[in-house]
C-alpha positions as CSV (number, residue, x, y, z in Angstrom):
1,X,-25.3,2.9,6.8
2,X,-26.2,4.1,3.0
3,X,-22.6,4.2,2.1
4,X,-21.8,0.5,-0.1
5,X,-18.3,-0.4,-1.0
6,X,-17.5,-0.8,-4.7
7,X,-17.6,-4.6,-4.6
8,X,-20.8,-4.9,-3.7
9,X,-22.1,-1.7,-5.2
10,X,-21.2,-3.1,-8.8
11,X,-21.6,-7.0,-8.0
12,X,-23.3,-8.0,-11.6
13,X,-27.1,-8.4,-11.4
14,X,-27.1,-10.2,-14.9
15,X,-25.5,-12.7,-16.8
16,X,-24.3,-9.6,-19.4
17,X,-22.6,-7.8,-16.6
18,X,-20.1,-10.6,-15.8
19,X,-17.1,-10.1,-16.5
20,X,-14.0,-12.7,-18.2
21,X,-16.2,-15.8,-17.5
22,X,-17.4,-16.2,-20.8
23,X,-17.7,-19.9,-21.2
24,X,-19.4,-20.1,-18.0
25,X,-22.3,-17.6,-18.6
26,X,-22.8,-19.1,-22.2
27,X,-23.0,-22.1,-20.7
28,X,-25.2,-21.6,-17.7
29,X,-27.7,-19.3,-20.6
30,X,-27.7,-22.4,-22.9
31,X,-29.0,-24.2,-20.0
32,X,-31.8,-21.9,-18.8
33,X,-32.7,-21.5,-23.2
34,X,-33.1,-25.3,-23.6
35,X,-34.6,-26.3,-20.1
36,X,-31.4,-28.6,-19.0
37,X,-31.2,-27.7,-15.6
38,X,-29.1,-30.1,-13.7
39,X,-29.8,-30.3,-9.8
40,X,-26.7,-29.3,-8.4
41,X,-23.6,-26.9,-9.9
42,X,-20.1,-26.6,-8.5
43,X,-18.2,-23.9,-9.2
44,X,-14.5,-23.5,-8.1
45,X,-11.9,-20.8,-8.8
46,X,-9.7,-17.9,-6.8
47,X,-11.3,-15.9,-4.4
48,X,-12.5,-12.9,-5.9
49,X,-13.8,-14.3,-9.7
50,X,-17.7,-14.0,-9.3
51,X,-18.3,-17.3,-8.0
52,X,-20.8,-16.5,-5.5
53,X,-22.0,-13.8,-7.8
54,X,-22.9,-15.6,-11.0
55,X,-24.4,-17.7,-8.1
56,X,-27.2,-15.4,-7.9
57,X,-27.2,-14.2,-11.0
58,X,-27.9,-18.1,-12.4
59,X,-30.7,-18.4,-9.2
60,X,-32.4,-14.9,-10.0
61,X,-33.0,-15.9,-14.0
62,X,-34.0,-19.6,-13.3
63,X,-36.2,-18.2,-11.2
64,X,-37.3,-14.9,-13.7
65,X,-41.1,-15.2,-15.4
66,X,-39.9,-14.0,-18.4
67,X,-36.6,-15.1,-19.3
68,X,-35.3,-13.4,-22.8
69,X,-32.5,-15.0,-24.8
70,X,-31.5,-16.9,-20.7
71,X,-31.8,-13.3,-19.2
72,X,-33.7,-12.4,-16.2
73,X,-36.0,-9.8,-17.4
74,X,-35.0,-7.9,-14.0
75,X,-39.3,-6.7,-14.0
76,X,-41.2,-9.3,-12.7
77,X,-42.2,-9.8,-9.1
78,X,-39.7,-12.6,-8.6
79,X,-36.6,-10.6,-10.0
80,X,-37.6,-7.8,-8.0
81,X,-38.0,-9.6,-4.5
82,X,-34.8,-11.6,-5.1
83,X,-33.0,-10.4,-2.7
84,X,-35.4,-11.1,0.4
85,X,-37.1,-14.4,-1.5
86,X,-37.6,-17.1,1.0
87,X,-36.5,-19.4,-1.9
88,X,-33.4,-18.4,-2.2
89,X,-31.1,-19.7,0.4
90,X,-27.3,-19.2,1.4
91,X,-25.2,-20.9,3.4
92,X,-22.0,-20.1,4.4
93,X,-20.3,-23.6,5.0
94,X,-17.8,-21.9,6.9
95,X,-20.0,-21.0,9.7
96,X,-22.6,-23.0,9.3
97,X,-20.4,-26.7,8.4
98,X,-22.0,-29.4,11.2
99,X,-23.8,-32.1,10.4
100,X,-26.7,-30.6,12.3
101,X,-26.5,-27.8,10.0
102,X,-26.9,-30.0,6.9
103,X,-29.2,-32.2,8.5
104,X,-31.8,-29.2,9.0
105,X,-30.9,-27.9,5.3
106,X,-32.1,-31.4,4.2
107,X,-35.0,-31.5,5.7
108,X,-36.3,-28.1,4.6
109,X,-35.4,-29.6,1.2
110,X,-38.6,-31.4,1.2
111,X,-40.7,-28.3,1.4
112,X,-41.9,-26.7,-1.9
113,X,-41.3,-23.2,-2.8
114,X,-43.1,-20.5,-1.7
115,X,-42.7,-17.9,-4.4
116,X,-40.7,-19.2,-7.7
117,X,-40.2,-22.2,-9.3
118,X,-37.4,-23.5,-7.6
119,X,-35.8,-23.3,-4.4
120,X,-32.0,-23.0,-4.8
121,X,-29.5,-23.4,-1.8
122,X,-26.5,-21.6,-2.5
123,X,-23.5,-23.1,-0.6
124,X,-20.8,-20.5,0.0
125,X,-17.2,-21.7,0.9
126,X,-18.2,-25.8,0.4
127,X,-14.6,-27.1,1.1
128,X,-15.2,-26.1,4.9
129,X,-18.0,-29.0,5.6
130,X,-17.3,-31.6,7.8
131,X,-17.1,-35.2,6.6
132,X,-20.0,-36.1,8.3
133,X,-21.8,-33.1,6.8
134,X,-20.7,-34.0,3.6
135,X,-22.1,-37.6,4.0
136,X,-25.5,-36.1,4.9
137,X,-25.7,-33.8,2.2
138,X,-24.9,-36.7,-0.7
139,X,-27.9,-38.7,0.1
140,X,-30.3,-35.4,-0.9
141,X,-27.5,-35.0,-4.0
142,X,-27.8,-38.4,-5.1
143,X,-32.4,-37.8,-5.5
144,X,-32.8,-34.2,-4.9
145,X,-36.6,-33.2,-5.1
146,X,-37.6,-31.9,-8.4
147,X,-37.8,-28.2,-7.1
148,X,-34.7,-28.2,-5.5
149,X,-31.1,-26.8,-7.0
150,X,-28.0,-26.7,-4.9
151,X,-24.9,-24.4,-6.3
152,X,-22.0,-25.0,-4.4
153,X,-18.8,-22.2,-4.4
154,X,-15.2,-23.0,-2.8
155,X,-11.7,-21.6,-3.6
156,X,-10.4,-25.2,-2.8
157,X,-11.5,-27.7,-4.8
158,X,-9.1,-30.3,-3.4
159,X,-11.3,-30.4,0.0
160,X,-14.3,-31.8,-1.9
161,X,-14.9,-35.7,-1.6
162,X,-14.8,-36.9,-5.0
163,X,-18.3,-38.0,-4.1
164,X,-19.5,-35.0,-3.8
165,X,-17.8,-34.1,-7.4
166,X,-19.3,-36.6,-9.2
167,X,-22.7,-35.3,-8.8
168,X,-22.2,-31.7,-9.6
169,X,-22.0,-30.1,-13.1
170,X,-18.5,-28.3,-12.2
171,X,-17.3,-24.8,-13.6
172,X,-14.0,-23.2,-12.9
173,X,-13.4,-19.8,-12.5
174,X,-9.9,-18.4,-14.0
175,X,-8.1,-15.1,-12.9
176,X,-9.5,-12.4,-14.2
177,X,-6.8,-11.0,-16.7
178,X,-5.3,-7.4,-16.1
179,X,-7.9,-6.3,-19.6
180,X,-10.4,-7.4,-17.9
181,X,-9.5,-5.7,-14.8
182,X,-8.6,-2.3,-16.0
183,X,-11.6,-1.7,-18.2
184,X,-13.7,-3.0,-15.0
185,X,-11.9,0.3,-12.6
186,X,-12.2,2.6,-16.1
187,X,-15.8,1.9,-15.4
188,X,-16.3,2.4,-12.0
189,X,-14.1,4.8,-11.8
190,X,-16.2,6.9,-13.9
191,X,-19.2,5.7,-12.8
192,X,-18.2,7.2,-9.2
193,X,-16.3,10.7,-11.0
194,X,-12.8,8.9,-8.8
195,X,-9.6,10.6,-10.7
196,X,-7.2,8.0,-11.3
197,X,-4.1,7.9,-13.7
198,X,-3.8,5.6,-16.3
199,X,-0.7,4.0,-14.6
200,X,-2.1,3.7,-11.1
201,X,-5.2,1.5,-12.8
202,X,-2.5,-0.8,-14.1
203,X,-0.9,-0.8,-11.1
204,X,-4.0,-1.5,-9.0
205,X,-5.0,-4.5,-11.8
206,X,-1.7,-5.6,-11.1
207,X,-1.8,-6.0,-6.7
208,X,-5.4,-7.5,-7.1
209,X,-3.6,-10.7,-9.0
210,X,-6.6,-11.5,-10.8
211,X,-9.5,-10.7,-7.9
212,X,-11.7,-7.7,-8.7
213,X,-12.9,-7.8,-5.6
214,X,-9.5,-7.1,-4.5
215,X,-9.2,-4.4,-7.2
216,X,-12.4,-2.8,-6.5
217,X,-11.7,-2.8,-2.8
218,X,-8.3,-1.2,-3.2
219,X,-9.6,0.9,-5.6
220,X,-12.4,2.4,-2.8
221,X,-9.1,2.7,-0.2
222,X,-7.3,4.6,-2.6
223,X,-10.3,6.6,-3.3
224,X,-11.5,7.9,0.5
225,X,-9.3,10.9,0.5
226,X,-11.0,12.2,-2.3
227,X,-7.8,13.5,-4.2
228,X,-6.6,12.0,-7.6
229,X,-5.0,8.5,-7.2
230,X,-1.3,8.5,-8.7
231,X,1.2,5.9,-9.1
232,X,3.4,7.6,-6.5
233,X,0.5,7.4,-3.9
234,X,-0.3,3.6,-4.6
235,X,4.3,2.6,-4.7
236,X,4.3,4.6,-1.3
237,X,1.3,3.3,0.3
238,X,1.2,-0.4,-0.4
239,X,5.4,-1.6,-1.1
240,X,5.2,-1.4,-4.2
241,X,7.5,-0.9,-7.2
242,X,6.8,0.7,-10.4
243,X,7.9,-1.4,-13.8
244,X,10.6,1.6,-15.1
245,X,12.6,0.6,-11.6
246,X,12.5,-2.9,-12.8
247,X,13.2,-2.3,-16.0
248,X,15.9,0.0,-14.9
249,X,17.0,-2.2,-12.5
250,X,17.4,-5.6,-15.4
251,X,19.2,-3.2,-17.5
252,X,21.9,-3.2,-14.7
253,X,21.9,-6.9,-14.4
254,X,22.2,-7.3,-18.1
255,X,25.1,-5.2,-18.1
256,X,27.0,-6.6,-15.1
257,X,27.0,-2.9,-13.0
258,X,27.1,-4.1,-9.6
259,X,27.5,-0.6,-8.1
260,X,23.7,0.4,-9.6
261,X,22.1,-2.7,-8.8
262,X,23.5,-2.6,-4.9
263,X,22.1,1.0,-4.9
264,X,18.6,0.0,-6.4
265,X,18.4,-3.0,-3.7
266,X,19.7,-0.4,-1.0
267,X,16.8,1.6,-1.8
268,X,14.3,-0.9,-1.7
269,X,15.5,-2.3,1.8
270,X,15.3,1.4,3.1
271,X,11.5,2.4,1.5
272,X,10.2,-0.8,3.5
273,X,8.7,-2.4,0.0
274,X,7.0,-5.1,-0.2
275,X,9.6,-7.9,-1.6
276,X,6.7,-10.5,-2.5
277,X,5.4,-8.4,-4.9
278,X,8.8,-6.9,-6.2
279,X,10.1,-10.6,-6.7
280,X,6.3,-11.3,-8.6
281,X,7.6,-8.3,-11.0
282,X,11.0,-9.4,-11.0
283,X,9.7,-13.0,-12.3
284,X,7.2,-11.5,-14.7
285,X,9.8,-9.1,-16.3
286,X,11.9,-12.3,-17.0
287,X,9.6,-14.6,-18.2
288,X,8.7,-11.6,-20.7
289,X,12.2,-11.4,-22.0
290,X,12.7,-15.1,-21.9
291,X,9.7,-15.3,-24.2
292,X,11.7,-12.1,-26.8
293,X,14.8,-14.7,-26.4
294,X,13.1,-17.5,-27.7
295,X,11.6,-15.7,-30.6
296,X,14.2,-14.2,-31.5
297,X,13.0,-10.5,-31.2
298,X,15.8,-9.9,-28.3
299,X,18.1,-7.3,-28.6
300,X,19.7,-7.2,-25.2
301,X,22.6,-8.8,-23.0
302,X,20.5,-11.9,-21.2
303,X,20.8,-15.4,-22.2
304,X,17.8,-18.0,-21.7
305,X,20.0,-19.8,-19.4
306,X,20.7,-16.4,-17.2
307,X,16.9,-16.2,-17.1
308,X,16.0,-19.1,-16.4
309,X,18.4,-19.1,-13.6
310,X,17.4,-16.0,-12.5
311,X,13.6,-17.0,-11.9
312,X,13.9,-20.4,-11.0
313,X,16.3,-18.5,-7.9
314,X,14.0,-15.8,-7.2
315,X,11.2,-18.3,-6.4
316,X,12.6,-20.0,-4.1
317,X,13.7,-17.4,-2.3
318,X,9.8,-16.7,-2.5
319,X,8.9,-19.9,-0.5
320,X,11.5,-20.5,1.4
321,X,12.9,-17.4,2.8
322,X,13.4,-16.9,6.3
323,X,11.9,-13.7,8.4
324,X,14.7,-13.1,10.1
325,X,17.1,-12.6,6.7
326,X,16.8,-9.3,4.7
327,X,15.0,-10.9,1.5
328,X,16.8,-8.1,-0.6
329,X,20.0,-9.0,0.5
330,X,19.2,-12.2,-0.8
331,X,17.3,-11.1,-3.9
332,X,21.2,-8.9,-4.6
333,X,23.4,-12.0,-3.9
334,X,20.6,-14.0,-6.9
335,X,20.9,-11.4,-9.2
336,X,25.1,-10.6,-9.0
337,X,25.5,-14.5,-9.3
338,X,23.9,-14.4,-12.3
339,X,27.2,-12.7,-14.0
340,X,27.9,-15.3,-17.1
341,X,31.5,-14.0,-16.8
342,X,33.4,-14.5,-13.3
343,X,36.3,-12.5,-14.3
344,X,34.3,-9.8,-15.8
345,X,32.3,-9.6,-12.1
346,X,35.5,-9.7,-10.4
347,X,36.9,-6.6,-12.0
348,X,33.3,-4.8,-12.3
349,X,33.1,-5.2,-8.5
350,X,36.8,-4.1,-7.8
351,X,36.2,-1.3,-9.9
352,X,34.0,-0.6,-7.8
353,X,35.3,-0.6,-4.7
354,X,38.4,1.3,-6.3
355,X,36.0,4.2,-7.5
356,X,34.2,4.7,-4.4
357,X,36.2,7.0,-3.4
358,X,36.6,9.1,-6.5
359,X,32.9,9.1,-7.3
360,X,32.2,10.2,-3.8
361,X,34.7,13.0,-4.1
362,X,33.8,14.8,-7.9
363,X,30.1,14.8,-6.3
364,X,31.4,16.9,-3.0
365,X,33.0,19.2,-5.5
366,X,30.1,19.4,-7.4
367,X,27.8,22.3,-6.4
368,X,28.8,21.2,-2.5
369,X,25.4,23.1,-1.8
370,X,23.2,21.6,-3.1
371,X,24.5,18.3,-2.4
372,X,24.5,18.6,1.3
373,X,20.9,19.2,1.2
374,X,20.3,16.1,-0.7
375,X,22.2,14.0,0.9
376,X,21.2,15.4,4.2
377,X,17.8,14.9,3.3
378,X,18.5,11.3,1.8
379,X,19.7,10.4,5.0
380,X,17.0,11.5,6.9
381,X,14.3,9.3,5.2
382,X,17.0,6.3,4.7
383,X,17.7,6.6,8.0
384,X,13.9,6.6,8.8
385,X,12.9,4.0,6.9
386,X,15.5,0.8,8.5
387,X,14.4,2.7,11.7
388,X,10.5,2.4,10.8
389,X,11.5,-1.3,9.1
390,X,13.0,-2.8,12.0
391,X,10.7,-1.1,14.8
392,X,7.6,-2.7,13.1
393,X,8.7,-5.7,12.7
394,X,10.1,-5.8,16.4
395,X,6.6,-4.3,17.1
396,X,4.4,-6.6,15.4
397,X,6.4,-9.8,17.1
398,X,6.0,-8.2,20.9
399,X,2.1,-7.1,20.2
400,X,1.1,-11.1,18.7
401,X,2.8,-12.4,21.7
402,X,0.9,-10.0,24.4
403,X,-2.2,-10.7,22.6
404,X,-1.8,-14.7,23.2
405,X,-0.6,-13.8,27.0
406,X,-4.5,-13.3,27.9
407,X,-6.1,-14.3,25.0
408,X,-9.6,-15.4,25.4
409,X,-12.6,-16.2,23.7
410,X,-15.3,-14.2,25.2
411,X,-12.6,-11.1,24.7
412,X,-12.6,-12.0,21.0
413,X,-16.2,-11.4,21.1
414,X,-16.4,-8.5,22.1
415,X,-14.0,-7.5,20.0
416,X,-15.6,-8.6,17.1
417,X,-18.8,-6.6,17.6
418,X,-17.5,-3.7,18.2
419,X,-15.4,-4.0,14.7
420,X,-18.3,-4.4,13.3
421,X,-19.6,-1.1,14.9
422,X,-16.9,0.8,13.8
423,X,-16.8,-0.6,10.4
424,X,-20.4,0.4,10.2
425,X,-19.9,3.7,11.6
426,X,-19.6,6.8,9.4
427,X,-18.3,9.2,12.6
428,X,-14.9,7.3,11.9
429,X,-11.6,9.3,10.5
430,X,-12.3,8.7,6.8
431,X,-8.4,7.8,6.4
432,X,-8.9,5.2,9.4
433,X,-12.2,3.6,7.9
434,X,-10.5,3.7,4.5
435,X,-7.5,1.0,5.2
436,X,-9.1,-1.1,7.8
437,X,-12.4,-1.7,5.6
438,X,-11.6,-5.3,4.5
439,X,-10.1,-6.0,8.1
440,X,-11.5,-8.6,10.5
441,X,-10.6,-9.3,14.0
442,X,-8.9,-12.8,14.5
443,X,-7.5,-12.7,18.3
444,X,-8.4,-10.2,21.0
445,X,-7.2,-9.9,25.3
446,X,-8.1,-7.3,26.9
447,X,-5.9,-5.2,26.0
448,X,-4.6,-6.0,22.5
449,X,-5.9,-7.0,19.4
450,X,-5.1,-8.8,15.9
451,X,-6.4,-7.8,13.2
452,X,-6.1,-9.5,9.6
453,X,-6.2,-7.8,6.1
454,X,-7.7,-9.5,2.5
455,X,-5.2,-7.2,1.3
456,X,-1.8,-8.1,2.0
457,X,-0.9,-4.8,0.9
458,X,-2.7,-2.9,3.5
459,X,-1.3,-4.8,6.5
460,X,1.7,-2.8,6.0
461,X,-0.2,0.6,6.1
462,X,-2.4,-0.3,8.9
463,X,0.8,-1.0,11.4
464,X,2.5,2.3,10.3
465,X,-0.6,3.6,11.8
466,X,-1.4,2.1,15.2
467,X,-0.6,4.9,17.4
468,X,-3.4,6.9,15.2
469,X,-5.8,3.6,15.1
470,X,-5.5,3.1,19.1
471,X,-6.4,6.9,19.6
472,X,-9.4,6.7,17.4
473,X,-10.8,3.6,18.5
474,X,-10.6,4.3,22.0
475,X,-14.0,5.6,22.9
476,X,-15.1,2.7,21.4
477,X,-13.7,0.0,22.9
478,X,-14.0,2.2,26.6
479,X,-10.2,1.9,26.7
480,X,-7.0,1.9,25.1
481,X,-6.3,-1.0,22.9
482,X,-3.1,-1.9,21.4
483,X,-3.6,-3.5,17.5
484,X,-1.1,-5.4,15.4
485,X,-2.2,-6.4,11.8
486,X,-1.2,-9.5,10.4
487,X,-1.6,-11.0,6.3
488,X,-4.0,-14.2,6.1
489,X,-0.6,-16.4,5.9
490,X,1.2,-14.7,8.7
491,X,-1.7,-15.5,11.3
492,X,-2.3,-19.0,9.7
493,X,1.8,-19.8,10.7
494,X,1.4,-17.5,14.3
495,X,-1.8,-19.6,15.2
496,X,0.1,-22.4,14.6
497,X,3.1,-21.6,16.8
498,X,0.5,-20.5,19.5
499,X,-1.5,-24.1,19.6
500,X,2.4,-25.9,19.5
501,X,3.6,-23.9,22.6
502,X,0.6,-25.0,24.6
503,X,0.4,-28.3,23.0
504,X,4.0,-28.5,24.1
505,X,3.3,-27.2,27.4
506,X,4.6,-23.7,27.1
507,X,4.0,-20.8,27.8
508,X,3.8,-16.5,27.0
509,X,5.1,-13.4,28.9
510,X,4.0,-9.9,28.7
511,X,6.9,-8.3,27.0
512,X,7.4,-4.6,27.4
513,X,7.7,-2.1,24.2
514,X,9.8,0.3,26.1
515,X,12.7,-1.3,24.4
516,X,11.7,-0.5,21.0
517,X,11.7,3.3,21.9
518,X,15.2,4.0,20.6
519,X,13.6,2.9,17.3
520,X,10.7,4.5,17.4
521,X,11.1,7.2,14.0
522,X,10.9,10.2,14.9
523,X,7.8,12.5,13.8
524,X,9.5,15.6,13.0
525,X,6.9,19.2,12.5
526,X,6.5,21.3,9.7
527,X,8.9,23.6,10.9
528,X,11.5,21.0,11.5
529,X,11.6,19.5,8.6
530,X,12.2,23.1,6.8
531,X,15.1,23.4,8.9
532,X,16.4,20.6,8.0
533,X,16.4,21.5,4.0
534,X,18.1,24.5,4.5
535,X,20.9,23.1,7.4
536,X,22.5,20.3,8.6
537,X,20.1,18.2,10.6
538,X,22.8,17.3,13.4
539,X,23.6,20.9,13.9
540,X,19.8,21.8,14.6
541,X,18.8,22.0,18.4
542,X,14.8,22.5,18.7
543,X,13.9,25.2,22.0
């Protein structure tokens, strides 16, 4: 496969290419400069902030013959053979997390290296060891041979005996910040000729939530169709919301106009968005003006008190909402309540309720034409969009529980090689390979399988597209198999539920999709959906 993802492609090969970690590089140089290597390093942070590359960056230069200012020279036979040096070893603790495992790294500990001056174990993913793993590795921690360096990586930091801690030289790793970000996708972005606007960088910046490797991998998504990557393209494709709705959207709440702010949540609910990230805007946009309130540089209608309110509101209903309530609904009822005047609310909303009817009526009289061709085609894709809302989420719900009816190990398996196939195979619809890339197979029967995303963003796009996914994939799995993706948290709480019912002594049932067939949306052809533009879609008949 010659083809490598932008994540990896641009992984920093140098301490000058890493990116919004200064302290750490200057400190890890300063190091190398004046010889005070410790023996083992700990570095902790969000998945996605170099820890595992500035890993090898730190093991490639200690290693480096002629190191210039604590820089690998990138020349000499032990930079160039990095990559395959025997003396360089990683581990990936999640896989690899028994005390057997540990007990055979220690003893190949005692061995000098074959090639550099030191042979460096780099521990990916730490937290994952087992206590008694943990126990065997200290003893090597507490007199490590003189050749030996250990750098250990994990995104939870809390999992790591403080024993452990207290014999490591610890970094953290902060978010990278959304400068940092966009000048890293300017870069590759023109490094690989992508055309990207300058709004849907700041938008991608903004999903990755301080990862590049999240921006870099959404970027390459974005990027397989080979057309110019928009704004429009990233809100449709991924629930997002653009900042003039949210702005737009404040300016109603500020002025207490309930009719524009049900309309704004109305068309959120219909266009399926994702309500985690519009309630991360929401928050952001607050704490913004919260900060202009408390400078004084505020001009509008908020008060801190609203505001605070407002946020303190919207994340709870961030943790604690329930699946089976319509989080807009919610997200309306938080931001009406915030009204500082009850009276003035009461007679905005009867107002109203009494001007329904009148607005309704000067916009029928207003060019009547025109008007019934939007609002015929506004009702289509409103329509179409609860339909497609509630028939995946009815979907997703039957598919987990068929999965778990059969689900076996040795099914998984299988499964999980021939991912790996397709993810490796270049015959694959471009627009398939392009929103499963960062997927991974998590439960498998014989006849359905779960699928997880990094990108939380993508599991949405992935199951409006399972019926296209199925059809592709079934040469390769020799039948037709039904998926279902699911975020990292979602299969965390399902996998859960599934080991209670059988803990419990319960049980699961096939459970048929024919019911969901009177939501199914409706695919409607080219020639259809001209019709439609031009007359009323309920006094069409197709021959």
């Amino acid at each position: 496969m010659d083809y490598k993802v932008l994540y990896r492609k641009y992984r920093p090969d140098c301490f000058k290419n890493i990116v919004g970690q200064d302290y750490t590089v200057h400190m890890l140089q300063n190091a190398i400069i004046h010889n005070k290597i410790a023996h083992s390093y700990l570095f902790t942070g969000p998945r996605g902030t170099g820890k595992t590359s500035t890993a090898k960056v730190f093991a490639k230069t200690i290693n480096c013959e002629n190191i210039v200012d604590g820089e690998a020279c990138g020349k000499c036979a032990a930079c160039l053979s990095f990559e395959q040096s025997p003396d360089i070893i990683e581990i990936d603790a999640a896989s690899n997390n028994g005390v057997d495992d540990i007990r055979e790294l220690i003893n190949n500990v005692k061995i000098a290296p074959t090639e550099g001056k030191y042979k460096i174990y780099i521990i990916d993913e730490v937290h994952m060891m087992t206590p008694s793993a943990f126990n065997a590795l200290l003893l090597t921690l507490e007199e490590p041979p003189a050749h030996a360096i250990f750098i250990m990586a994990t995104t939870n930091v809390e999992s790591v005996p403080i024993t452990i801690l207290s014999r490591c030289q610890r970094f953290s790793f902060r978010k990278f910040t959304i400068d940092d970000l966009v000048k890293q996708i300017h870069y590759v972005c023109e490094q690989e000729k992508i055309s990207i606007t300058e709004d849907a960088i700041q938008e991608i910046a903004y999903l990755s939530e301080g990862g590049m490797r999240d921006a870099l991998s959404l970027l390459d998504q974005l990027s397989a169709n080979g057309t110019e990557i928009t704004l429009d393209s990233i809100l449709s494709n991924y629930g997002s919301i653009s900042l003039k709705f949210i702005h737009d959207l404040l300016s109603s709440v500020a002025n207490q106009d309930v009719s524009a702010i049900h309309k704004a949540m109305s068309e959120l609910q219909a266009t399926s968005s994702d309500y985690k990230i519009f309630i991360k805007k929401l928050i952001q946009e607050l704490s913004s003006i919260a900060v202009q309130i408390s400078s004084g540089s505020y001009t509008g209608n908020f008060t801190y008190s609203q505001i605070e309110e407002i946020i303190f509101k919207l994340n709870d209903c961030l943790n604690k909402v329930n699946i089976n309530i319509s989080p807009f609904l919610l997200i309306e009822i938080i931001l009406l309540s915030s009204f500082t005047n009850v009276e003035d609310k009461k007679q905005n909303v009867d107002n109203y309720a009494l001007n329904v009817d009148k607005i309704l009526t000067e916009k029928a009289e207003k060019n009547k034409k025109e008007e019934k061709i939007v609002e015929s085609e506004h009702k289509t894709k409103v329509e179409n969009a609860i339909n497609e809302g509630e028939y995946l989420n009815k979907l997703v719900q039957i598919r987990v529980n068929n999965c778990f009816v059969n689900a076996k190990k040795d099914d998984l398996l299988k499964a999980k090689d021939v991912w790996k196939n397709v993810l490796n195979d270049d015959s694959i619809e471009p627009n398939i390979k392009s929103f499963i890339l960062d997927s991974s197979v998590v439960a498998a029967s014989s006849d359905y399988c779960i699928i997880t995303s990094k990108l939380e963003s993508m599991v949405h796009l992935i199951n409006k597209n399972l019926d296209f996914l199925t059809d592709e994939l079934t040469n390769k799995f020799s039948h037709p198999v039904y998926f279902v993706a699911l975020s990292e948290n979602d299969w965390k709480k399902e996998k859960q539920t599934y080991a209670q019912t059988i803990k419990n002594g319960g049980s699961y049932r096939l459970i048929s999709e024919e019911e969901l067939s009177s939501l199914k949306p409706k695919v409607y052809s080219e020639i259809e959906e001209i019709a439609q533009k031009v007359f009323n879609r309920d006094k069409i008949e197709m021959v």
